[in-house]
C-alpha positions as a LaTeX table, in Angstrom:
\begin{tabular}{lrrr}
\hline
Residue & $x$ (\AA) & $y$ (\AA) & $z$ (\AA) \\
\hline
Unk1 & 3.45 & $-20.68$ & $-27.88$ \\
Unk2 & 3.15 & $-17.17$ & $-29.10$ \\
Unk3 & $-0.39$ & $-16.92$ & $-28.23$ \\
Unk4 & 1.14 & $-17.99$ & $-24.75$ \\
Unk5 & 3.81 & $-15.62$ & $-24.25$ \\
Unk6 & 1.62 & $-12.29$ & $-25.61$ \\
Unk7 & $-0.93$ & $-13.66$ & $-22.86$ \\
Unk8 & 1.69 & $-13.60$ & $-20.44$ \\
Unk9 & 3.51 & $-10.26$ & $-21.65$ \\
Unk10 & $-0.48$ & $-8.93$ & $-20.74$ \\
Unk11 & $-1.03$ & $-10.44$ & $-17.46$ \\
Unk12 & 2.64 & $-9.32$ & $-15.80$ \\
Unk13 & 1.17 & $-5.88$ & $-17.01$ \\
Unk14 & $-1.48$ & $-5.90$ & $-15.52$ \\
Unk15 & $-0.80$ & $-7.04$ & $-12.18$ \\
Unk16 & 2.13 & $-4.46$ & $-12.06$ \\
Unk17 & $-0.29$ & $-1.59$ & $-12.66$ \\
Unk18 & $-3.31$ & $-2.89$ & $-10.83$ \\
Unk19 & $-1.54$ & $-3.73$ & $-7.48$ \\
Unk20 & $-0.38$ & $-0.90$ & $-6.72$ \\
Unk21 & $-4.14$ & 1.10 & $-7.37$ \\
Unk22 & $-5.05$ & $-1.63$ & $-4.38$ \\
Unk23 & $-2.38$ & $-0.83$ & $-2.03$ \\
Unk24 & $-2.33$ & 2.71 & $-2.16$ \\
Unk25 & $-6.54$ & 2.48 & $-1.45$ \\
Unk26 & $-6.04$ & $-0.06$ & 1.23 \\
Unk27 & $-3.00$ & 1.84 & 2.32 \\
Unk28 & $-5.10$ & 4.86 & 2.28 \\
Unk29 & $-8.00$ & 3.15 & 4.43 \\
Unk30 & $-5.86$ & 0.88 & 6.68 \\
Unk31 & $-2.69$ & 2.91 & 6.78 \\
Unk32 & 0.63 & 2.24 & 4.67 \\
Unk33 & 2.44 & 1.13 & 7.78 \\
Unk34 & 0.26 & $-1.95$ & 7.47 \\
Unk35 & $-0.05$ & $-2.04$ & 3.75 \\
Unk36 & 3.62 & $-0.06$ & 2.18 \\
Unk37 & 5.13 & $-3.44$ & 2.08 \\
Unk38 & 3.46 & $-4.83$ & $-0.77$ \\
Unk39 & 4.24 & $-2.46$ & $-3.28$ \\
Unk40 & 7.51 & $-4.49$ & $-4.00$ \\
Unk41 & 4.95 & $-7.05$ & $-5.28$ \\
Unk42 & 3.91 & $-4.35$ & $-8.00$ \\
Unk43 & 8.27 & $-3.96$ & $-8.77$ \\
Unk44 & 8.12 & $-7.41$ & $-9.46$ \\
Unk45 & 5.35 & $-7.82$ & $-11.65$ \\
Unk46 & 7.17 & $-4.70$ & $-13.28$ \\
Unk47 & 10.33 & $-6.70$ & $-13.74$ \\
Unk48 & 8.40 & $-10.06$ & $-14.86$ \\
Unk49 & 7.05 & $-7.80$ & $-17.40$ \\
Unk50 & 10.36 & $-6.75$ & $-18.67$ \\
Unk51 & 12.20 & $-9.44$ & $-18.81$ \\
Unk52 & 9.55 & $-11.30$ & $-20.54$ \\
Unk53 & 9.91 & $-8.71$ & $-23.08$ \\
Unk54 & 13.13 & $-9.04$ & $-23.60$ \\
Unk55 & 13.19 & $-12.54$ & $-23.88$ \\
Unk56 & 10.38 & $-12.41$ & $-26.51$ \\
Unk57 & 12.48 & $-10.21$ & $-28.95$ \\
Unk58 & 15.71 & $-12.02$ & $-28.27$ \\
Unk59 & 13.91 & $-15.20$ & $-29.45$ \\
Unk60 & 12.16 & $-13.53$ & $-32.87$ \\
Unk61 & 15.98 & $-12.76$ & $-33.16$ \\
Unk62 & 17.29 & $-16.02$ & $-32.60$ \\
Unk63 & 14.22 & $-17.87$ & $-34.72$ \\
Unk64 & 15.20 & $-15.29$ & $-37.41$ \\
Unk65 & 19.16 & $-16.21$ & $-37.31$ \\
Unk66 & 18.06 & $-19.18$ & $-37.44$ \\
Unk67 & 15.70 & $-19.32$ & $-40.54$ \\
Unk68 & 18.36 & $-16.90$ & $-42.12$ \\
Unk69 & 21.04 & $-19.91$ & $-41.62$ \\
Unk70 & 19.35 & $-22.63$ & $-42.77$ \\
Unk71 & 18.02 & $-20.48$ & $-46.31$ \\
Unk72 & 22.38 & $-19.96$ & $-46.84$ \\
Unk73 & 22.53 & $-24.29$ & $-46.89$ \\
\hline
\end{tabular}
């Protein structure tokens, strides 16, 4: 699941820097009236990225609480 997750964490980055490199070229060649619209795709991608993060470190906390717990029975 870890392998999963860092995978993840990768691809959320990605697609929040690379979409916005494509709009702003197609924006450039087609016009951002057409194009400015989908640069809320790369804000979500940002925010998938984030949350994921946080999520990922609030379970190593959680799996460490737990292991900490069960070592005190």
């Amino acid at each position: 699941m870890n392998v999963y997750n860092n995978l993840m964490l990768k691809f959320w980055l990605i697609v929040a820097i690379i979409i916005p490199v494509i709009v702003t070229y197609l924006g450039i060649t087609d016009g951002f009236k057409k194009w400015g619209g989908y640069y809320i795709l790369s804000i979500i991608a940002l925010f998938m990225y984030l949350i994921r993060k946080w999520m990922m470190k609030r379970m190593a906390k959680h799996l460490q609480y737990l292991s900490e717990q069960k070592n005190k029975e």
